[in-house]
Phi, psi and omega in degrees: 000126168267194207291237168255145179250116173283149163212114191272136198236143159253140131279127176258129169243158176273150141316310178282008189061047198221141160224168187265169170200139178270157175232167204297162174265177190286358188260319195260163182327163187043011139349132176048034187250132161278140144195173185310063251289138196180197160170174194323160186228121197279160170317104172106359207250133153322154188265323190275326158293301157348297164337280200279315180308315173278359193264280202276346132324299189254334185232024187026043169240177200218115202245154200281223189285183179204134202224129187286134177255208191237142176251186190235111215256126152239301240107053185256205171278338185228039157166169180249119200260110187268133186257131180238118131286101149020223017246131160251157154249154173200161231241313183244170185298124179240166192299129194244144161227119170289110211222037169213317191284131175282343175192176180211172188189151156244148180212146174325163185267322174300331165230065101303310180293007194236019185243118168318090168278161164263146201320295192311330199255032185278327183273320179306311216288347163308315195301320194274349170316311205271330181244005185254150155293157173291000000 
């Protein structure tokens, strides 16, 4: 196993109370896995920059303010993953172009739950449970 990786992820919320998610595509590793969308954080780069960089990369979007959550570490077979999270909010839904991702959805936190996740983004979506409606 090598060593750790950060990876800054956003929950994006709606008004309405749905957030997004991405889903992983079937070819890279966690193929066919939900999760928050982010992605790694390079040498020298801030998490919250890193953020937005990856953001406007992979789904050509661009978020409002950004409020650091507490992050979470997993375990996989081939590195240990530190998840730095996010929360954005946001009033319209706005428009995604996926340009990594095999699909994106915004959801209810009841089908949050009925969605195949990866490991690492389960304690955020444990966390966001306890504050979202169902």
């Amino acid at each position: 196993m090598s060593g750790t990786i950060d990876v800054a992820c956003l929950v994006l919320v709606s008004v309405q109370g749905r957030f997004l998610t991405t889903l992983r595509p079937p070819h890279k590793s966690l193929g066919n896995h939900w999760e928050f969308p982010g992605g790694k954080v390079e040498s020298g780069e801030s998490p919250d920059i890193a953020l937005r960089r990856e953001l406007r990369e992979e789904l050509h979007l661009e978020v409002d303010a950004l409020q650091p959550l507490p992050p979470t570490t997993h375990a996989y077979d081939w590195a240990i993953v530190r998840l730095l999270p996010f929360l954005s909010y946001c009033e319209d839904l706005p428009q995604i172009h996926l340009a990594e991702h095999a699909a994106s959805r915004w959801v209810t936190m009841k089908e949050a739950r009925e969605l195949i996740w990866a490991p690492a983004d389960l304690p955020i979506l444990k966390s966001l449970d306890s504050c979202l409606a169902p």
